[in-house]
N, CA and C atoms as an extended XYZ file, in Angstrom:
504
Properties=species:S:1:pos:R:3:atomname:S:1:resname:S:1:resid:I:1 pbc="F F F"
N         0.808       -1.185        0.000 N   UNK     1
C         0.000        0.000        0.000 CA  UNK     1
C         0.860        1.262        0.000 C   UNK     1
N         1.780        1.600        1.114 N   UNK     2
C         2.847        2.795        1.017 CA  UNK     2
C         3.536        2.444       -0.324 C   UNK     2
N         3.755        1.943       -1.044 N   UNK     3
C         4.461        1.566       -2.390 CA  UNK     3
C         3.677        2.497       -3.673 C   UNK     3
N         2.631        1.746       -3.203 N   UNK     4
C         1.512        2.825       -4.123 CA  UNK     4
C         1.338        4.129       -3.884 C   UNK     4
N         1.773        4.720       -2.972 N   UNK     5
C         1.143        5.681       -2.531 CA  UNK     5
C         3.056        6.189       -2.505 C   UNK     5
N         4.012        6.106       -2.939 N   UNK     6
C         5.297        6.701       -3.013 CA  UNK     6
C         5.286        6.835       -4.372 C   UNK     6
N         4.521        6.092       -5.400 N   UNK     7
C         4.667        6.046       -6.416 CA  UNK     7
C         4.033        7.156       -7.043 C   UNK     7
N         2.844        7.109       -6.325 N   UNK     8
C         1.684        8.269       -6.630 CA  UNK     8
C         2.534        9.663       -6.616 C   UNK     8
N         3.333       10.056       -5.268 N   UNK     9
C         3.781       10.757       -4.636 CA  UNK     9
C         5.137       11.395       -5.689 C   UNK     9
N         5.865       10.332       -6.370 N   UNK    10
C         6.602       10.998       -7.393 CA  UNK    10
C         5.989       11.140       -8.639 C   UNK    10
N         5.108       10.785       -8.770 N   UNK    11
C         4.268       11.389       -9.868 CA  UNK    11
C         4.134       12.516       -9.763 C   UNK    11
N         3.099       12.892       -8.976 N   UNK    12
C         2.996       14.685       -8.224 CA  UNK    12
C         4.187       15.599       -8.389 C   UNK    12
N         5.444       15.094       -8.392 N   UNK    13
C         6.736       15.830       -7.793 CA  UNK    13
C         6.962       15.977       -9.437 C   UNK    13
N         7.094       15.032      -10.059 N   UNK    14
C         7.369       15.199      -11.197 CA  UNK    14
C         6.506       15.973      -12.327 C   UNK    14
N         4.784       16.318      -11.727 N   UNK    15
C         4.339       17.071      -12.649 CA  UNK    15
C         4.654       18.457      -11.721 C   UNK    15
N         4.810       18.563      -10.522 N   UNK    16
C         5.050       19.691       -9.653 CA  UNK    16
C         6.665       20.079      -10.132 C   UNK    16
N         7.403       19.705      -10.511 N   UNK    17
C         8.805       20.165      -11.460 CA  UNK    17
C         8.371       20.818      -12.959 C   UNK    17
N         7.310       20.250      -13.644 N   UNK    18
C         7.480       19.987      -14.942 CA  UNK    18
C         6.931       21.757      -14.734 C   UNK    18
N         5.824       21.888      -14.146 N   UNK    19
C         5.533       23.036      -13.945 CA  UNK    19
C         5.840       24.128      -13.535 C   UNK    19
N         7.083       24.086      -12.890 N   UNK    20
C         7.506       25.006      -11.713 CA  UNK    20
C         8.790       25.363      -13.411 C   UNK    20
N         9.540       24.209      -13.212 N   UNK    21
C        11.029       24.518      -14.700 CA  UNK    21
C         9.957       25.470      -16.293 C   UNK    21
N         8.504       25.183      -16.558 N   UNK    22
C         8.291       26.110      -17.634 CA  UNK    22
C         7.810       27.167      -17.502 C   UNK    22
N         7.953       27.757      -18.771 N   UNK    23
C         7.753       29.205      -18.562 CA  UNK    23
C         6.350       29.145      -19.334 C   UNK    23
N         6.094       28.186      -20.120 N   UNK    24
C         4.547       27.985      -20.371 CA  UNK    24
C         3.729       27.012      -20.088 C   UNK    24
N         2.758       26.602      -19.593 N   UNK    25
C         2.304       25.212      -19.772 CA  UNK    25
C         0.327       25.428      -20.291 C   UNK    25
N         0.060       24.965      -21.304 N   UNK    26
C        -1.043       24.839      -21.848 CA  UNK    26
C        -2.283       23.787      -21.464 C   UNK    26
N        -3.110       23.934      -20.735 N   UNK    27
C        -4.389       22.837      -20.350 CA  UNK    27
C        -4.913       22.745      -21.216 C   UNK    27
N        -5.538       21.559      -22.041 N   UNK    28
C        -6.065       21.395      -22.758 CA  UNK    28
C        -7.221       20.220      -22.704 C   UNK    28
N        -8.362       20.261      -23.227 N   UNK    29
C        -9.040       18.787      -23.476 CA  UNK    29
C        -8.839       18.660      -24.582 C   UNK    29
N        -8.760       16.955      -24.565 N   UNK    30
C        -8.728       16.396      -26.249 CA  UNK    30
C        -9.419       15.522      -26.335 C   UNK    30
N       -11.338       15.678      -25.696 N   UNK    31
C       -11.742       14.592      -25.973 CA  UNK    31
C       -12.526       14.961      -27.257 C   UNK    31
N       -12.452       14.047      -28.017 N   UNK    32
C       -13.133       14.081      -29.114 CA  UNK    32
C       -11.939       13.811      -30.417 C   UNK    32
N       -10.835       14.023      -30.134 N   UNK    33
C        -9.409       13.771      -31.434 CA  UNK    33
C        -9.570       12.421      -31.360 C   UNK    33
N        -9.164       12.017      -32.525 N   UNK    34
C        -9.041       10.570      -33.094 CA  UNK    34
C        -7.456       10.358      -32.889 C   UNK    34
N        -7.201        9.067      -32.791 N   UNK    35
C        -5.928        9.189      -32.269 CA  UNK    35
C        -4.710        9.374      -33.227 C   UNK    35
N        -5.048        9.477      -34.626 N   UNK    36
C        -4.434       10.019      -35.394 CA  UNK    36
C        -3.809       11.908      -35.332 C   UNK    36
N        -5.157       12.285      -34.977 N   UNK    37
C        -4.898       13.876      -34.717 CA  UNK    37
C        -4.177       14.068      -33.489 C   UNK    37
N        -4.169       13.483      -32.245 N   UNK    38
C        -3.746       13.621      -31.382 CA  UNK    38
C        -2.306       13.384      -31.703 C   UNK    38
N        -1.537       12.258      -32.614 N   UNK    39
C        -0.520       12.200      -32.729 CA  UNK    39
C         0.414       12.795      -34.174 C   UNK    39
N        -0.673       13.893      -33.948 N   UNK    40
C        -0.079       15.165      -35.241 CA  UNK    40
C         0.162       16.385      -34.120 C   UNK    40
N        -0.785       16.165      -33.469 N   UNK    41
C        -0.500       17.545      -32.325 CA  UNK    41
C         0.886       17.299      -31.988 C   UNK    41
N         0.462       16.110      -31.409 N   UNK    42
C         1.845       15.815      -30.310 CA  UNK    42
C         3.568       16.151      -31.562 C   UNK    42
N         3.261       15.709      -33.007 N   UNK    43
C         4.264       15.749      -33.616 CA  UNK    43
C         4.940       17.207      -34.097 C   UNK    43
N         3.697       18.302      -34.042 N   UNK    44
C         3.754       19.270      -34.139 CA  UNK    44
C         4.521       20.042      -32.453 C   UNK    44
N         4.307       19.915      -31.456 N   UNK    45
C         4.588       19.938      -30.499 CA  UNK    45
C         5.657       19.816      -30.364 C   UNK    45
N         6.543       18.543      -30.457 N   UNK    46
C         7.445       17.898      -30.280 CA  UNK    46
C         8.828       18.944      -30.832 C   UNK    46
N         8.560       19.023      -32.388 N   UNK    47
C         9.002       19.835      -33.014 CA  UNK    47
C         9.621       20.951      -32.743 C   UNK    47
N         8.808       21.787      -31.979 N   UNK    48
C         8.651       22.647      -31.524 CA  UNK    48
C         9.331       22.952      -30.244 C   UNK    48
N         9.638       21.955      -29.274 N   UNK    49
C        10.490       21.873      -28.255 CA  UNK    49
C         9.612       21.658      -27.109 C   UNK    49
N         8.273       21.325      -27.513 N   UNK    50
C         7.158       21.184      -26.314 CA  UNK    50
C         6.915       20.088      -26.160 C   UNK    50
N         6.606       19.907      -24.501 N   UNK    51
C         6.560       17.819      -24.031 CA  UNK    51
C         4.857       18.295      -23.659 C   UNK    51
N         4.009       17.132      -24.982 N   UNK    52
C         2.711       16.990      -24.155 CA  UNK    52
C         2.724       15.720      -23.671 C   UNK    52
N         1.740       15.792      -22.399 N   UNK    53
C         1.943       14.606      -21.844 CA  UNK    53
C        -0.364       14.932      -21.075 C   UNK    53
N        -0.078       13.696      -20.408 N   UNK    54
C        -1.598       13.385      -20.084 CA  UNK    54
C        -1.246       12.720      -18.553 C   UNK    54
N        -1.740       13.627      -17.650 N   UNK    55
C        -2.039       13.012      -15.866 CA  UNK    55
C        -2.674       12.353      -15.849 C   UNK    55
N        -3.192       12.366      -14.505 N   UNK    56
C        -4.403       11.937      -14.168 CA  UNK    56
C        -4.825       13.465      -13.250 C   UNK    56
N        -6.051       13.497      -13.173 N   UNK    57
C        -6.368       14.921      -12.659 CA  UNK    57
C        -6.340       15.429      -11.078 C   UNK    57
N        -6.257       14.187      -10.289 N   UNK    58
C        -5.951       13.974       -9.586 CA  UNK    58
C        -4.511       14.591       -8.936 C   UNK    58
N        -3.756       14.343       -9.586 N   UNK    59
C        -2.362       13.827       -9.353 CA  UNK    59
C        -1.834       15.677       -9.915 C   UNK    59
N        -2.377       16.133      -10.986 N   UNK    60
C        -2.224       17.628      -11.443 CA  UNK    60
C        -2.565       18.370      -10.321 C   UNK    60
N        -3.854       17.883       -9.902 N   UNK    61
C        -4.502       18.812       -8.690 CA  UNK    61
C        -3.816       19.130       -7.681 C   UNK    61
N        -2.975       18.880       -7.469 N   UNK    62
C        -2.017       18.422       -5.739 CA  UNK    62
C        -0.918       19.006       -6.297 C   UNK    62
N        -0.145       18.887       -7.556 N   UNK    63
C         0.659       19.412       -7.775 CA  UNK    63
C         0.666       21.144       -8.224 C   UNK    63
N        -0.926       21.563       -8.888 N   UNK    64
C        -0.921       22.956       -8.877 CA  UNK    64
C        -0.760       23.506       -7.735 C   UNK    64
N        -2.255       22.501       -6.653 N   UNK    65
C        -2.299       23.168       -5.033 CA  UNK    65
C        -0.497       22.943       -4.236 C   UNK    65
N         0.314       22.708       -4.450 N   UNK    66
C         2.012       23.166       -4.152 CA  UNK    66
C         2.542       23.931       -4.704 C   UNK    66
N         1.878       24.661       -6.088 N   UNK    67
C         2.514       25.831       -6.396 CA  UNK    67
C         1.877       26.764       -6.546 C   UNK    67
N         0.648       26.889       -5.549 N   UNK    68
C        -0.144       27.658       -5.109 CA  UNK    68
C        -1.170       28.322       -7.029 C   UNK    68
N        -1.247       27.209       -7.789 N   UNK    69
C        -2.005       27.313       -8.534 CA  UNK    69
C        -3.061       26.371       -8.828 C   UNK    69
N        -4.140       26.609       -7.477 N   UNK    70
C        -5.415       25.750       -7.236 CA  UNK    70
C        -6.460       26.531       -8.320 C   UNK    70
N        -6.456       27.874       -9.385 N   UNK    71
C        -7.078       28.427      -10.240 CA  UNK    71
C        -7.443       27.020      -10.999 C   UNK    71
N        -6.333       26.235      -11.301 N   UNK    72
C        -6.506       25.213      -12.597 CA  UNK    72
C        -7.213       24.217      -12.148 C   UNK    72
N        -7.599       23.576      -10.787 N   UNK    73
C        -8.185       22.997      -10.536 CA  UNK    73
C        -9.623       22.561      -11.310 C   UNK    73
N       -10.471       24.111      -10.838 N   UNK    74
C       -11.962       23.543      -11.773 CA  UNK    74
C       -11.624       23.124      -13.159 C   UNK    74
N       -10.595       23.071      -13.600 N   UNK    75
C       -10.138       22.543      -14.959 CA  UNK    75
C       -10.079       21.653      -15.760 C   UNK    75
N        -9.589       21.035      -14.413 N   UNK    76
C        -8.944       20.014      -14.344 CA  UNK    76
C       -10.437       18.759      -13.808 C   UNK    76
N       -11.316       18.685      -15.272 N   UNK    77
C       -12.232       17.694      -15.063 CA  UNK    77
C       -11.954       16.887      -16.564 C   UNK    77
N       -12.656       15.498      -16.835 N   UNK    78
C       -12.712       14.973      -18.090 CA  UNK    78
C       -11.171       14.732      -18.590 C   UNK    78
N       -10.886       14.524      -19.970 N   UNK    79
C        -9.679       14.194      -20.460 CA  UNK    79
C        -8.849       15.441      -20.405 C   UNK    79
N        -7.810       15.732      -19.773 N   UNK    80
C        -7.008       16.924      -19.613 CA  UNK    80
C        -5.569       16.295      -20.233 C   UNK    80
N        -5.234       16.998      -21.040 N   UNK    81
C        -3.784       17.133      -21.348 CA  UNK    81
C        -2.998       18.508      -20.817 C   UNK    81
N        -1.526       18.345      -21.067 N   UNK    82
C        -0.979       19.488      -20.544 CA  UNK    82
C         0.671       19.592      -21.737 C   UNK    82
N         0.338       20.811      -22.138 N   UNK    83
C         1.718       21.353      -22.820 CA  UNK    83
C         2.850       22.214      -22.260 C   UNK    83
N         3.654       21.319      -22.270 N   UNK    84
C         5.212       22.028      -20.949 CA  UNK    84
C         5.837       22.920      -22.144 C   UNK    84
N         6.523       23.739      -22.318 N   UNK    85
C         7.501       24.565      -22.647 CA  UNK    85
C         8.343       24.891      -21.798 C   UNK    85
N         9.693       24.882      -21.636 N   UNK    86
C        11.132       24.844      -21.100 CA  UNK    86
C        11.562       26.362      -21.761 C   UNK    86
N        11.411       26.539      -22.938 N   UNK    87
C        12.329       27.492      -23.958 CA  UNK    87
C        10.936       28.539      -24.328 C   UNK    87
N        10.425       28.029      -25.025 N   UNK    88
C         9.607       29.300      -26.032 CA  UNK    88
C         7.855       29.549      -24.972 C   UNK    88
N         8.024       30.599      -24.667 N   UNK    89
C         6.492       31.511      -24.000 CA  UNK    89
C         5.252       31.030      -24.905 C   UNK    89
N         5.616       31.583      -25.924 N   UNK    90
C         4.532       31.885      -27.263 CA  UNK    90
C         3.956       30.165      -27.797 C   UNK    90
N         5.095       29.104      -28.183 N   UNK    91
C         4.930       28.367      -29.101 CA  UNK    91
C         3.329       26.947      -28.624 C   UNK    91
N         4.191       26.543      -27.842 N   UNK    92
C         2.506       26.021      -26.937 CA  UNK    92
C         1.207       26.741      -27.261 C   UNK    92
N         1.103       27.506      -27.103 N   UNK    93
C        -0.225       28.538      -27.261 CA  UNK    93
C        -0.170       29.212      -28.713 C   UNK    93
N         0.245       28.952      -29.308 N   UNK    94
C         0.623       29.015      -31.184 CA  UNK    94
C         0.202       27.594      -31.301 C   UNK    94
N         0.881       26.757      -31.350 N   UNK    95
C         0.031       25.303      -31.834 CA  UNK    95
C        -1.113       25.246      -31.507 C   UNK    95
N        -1.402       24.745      -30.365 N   UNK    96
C        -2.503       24.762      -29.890 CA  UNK    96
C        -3.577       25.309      -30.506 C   UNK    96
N        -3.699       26.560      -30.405 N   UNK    97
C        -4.418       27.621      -30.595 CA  UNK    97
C        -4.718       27.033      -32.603 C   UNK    97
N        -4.010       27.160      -32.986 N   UNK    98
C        -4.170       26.785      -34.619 CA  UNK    98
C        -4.576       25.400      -34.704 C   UNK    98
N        -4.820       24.351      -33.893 N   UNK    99
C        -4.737       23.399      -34.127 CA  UNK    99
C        -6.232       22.840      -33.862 C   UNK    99
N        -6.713       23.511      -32.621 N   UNK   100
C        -7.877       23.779      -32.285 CA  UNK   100
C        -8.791       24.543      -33.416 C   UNK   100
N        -8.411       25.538      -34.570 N   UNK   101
C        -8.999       25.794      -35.330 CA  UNK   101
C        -9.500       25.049      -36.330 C   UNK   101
N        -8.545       24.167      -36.542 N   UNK   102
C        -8.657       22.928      -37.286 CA  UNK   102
C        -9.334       21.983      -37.143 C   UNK   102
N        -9.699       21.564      -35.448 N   UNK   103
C       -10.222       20.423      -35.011 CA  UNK   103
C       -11.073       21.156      -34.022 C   UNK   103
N       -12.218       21.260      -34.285 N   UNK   104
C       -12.993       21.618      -32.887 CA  UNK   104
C       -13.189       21.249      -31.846 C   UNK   104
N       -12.851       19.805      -31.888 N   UNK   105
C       -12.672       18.337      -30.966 CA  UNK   105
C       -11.614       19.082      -29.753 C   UNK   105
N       -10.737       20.082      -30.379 N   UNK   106
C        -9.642       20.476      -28.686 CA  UNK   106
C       -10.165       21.806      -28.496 C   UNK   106
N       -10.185       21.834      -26.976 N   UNK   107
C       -10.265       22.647      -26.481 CA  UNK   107
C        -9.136       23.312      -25.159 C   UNK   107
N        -9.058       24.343      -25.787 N   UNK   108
C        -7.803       25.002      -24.573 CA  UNK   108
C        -8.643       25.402      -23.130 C   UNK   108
N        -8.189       24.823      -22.154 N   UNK   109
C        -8.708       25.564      -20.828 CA  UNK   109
C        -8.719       26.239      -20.108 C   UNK   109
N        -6.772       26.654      -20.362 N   UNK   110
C        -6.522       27.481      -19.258 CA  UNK   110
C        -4.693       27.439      -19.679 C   UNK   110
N        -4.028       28.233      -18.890 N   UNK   111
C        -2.578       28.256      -19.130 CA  UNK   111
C        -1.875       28.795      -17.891 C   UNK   111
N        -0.688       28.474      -17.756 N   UNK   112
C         0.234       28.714      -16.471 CA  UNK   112
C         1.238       29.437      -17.420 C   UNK   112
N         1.956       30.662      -17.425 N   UNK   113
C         2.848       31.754      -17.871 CA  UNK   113
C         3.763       31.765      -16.947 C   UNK   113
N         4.782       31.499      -17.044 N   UNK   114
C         5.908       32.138      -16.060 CA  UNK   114
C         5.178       31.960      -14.577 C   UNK   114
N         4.547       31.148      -14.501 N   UNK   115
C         3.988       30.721      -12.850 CA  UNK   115
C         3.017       30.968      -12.230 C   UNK   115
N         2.401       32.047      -13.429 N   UNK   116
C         0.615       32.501      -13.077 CA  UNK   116
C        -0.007       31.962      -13.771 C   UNK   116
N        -1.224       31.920      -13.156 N   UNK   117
C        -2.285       30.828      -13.723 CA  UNK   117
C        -3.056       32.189      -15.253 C   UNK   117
N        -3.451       31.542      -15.782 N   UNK   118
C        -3.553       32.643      -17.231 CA  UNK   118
C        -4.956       31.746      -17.645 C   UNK   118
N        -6.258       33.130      -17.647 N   UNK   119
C        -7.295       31.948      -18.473 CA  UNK   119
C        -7.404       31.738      -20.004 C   UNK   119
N        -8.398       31.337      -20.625 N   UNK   120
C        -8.355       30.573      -21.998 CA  UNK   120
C        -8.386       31.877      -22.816 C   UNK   120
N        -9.090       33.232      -22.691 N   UNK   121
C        -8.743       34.406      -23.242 CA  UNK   121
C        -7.600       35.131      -23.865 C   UNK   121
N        -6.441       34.919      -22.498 N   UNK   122
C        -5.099       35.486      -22.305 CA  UNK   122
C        -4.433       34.016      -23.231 C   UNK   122
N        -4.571       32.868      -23.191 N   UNK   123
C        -3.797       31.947      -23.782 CA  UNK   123
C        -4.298       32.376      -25.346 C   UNK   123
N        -5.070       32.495      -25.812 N   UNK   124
C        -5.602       32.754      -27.034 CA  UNK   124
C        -4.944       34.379      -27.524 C   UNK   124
N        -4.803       34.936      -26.648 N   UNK   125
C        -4.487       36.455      -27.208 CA  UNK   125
C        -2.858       36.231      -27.080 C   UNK   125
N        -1.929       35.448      -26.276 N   UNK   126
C        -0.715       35.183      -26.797 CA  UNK   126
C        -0.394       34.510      -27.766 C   UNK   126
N        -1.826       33.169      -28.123 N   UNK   127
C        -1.349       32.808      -29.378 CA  UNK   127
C        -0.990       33.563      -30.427 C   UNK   127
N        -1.764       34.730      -30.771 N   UNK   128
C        -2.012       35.549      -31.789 CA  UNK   128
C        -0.651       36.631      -31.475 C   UNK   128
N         0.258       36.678      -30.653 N   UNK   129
C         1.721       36.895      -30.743 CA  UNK   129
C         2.351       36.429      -32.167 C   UNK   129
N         3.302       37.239      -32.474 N   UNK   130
C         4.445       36.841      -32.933 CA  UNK   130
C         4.982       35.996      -32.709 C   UNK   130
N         6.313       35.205      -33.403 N   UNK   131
C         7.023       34.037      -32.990 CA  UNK   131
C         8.261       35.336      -32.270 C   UNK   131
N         9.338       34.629      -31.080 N   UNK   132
C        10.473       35.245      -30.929 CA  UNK   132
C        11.051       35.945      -31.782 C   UNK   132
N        11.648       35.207      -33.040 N   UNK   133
C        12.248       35.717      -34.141 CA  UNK   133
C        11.552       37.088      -34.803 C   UNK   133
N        10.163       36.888      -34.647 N   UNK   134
C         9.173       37.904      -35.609 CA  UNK   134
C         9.672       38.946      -34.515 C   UNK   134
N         8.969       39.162      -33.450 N   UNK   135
C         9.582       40.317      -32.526 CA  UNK   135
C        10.884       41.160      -32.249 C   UNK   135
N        11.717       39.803      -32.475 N   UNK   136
C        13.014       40.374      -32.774 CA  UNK   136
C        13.423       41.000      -33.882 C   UNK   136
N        13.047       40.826      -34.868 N   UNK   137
C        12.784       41.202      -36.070 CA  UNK   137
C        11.946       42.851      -36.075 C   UNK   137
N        10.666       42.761      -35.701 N   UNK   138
C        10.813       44.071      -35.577 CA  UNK   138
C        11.430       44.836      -34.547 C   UNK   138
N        11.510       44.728      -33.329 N   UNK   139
C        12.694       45.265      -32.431 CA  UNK   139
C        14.067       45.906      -33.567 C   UNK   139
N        14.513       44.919      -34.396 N   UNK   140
C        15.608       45.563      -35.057 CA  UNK   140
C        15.428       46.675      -36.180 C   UNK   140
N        13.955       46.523      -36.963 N   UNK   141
C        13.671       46.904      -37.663 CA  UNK   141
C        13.050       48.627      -37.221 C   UNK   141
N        12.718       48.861      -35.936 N   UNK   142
C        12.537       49.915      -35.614 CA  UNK   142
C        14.032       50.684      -34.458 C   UNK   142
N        14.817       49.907      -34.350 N   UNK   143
C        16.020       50.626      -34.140 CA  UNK   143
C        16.530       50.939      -34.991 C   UNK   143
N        16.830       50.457      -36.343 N   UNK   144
C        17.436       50.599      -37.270 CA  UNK   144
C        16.784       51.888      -38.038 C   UNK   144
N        15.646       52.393      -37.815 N   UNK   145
C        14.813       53.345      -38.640 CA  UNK   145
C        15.711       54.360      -38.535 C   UNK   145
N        15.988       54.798      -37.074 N   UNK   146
C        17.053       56.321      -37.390 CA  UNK   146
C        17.920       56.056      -38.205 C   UNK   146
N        18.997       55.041      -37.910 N   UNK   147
C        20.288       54.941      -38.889 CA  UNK   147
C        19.527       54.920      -39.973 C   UNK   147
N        18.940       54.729      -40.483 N   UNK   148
C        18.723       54.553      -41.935 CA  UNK   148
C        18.279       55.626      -42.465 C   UNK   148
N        17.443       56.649      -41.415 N   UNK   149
C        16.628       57.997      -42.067 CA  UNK   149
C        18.243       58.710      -42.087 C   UNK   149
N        19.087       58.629      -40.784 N   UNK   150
C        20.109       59.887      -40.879 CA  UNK   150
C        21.077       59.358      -42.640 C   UNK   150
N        21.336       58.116      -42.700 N   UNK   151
C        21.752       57.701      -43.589 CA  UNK   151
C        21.330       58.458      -45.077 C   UNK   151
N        20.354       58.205      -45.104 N   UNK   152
C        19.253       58.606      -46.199 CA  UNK   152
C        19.626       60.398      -46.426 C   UNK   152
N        19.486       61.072      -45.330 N   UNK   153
C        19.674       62.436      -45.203 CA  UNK   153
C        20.966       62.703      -45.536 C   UNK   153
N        22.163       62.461      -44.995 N   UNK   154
C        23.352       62.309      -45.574 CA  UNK   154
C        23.616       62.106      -47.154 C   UNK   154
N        23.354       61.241      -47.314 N   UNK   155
C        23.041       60.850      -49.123 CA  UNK   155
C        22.457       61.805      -49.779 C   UNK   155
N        21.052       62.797      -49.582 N   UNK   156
C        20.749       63.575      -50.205 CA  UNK   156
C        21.200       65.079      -49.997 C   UNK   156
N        22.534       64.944      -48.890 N   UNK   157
C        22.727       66.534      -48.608 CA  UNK   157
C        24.286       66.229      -49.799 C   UNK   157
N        24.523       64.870      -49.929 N   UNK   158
C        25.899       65.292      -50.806 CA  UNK   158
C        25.406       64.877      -52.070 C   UNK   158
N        24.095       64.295      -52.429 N   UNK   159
C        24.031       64.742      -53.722 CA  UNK   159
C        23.726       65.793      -54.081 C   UNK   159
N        23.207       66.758      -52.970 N   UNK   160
C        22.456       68.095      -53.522 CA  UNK   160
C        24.151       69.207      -54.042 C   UNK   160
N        25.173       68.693      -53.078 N   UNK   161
C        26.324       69.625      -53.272 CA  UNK   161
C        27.279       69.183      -54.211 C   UNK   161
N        27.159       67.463      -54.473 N   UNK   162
C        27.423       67.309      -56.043 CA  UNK   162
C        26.647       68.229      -57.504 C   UNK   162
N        25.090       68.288      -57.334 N   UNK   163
C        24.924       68.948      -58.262 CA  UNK   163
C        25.236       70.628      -57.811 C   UNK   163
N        25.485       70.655      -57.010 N   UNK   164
C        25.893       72.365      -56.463 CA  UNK   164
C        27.015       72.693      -57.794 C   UNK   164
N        27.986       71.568      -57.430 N   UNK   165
C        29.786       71.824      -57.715 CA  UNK   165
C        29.175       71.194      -59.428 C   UNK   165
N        28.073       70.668      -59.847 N   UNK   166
C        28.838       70.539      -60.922 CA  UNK   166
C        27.747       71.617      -61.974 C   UNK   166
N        26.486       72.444      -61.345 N   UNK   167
C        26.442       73.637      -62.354 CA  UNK   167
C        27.461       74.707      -62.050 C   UNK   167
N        28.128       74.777      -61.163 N   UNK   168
C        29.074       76.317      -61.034 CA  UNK   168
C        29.957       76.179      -61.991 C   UNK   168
């Protein structure tokens, strides 16, 4: 009986890590995917640098209530999956989010951000983020605007004194 119940116990610890180490994690139901779609998500996922995996709800429950995120609880009813991210904020909630458009069968429930509990609104309005790269991308693209206007200005003050020097 204590065997079972140590076993149980690193279960908990181990979804109580998985949660605590990301900086995103995505709730999801997937009842209704055929198990074909489910293992396009997951391949899409994977890809991506994201571990989905499936509790028991139980065992999630105990591990939010230790990181003082009992929000996910009422959530946490029926088939629940969960998407870890380690590296990327955005990408979890980018799949997802598109994937669910595709399949009406998933539904997003809820999301944990950097350690706050985040509802299905806020997970949906980060989907619709940029990727890293895109942001970074414009980040550079609007630093770069001065150099390029003073640039630009430069260029047209010595062509104006090229044609200066060459009617005199």
């Amino acid at each position: 009986m204590s065997n079972i119940i140590e076993q149980k116990q690193q279960h908990v610890d181990v979804i109580t890590e998985q949660l605590k180490n990301s900086v995103s994690t995505i709730l999801v139901d997937y009842r209704g995917l055929t198990v074909a779609e489910v293992t396009e998500l997951r391949k899409q996922l994977r890809d991506a640098g994201v571990e989905f995996k499936v509790y028991k709800n139980t065992m999630t429950r105990r591990a939010a209530d230790s990181l003082g995120l009992s929000e996910l609880n009422e959530f946490l009813v029926g088939p629940s999956a969960l998407a870890f991210s380690n590296e990327d904020v955005i990408a979890p909630a980018k799949i997802i989010n598109n994937f669910a458009k595709e399949h009406e069968a998933l539904e997003i429930k809820a999301g944990v951000i950097e350690g706050s509990y985040v509802p299905v609104e806020d997970v949906k309005a980060i989907a619709s983020l940029p990727s890293r790269e895109g942001l970074l991308s414009m980040l550079l693209s609007v630093l770069q605007a001065p150099v390029r206007n003073f640039a630009y200005a430069v260029k047209a003050v010595g062509e104006d004194k090229e044609n200066e020097n060459g009617e005199a």
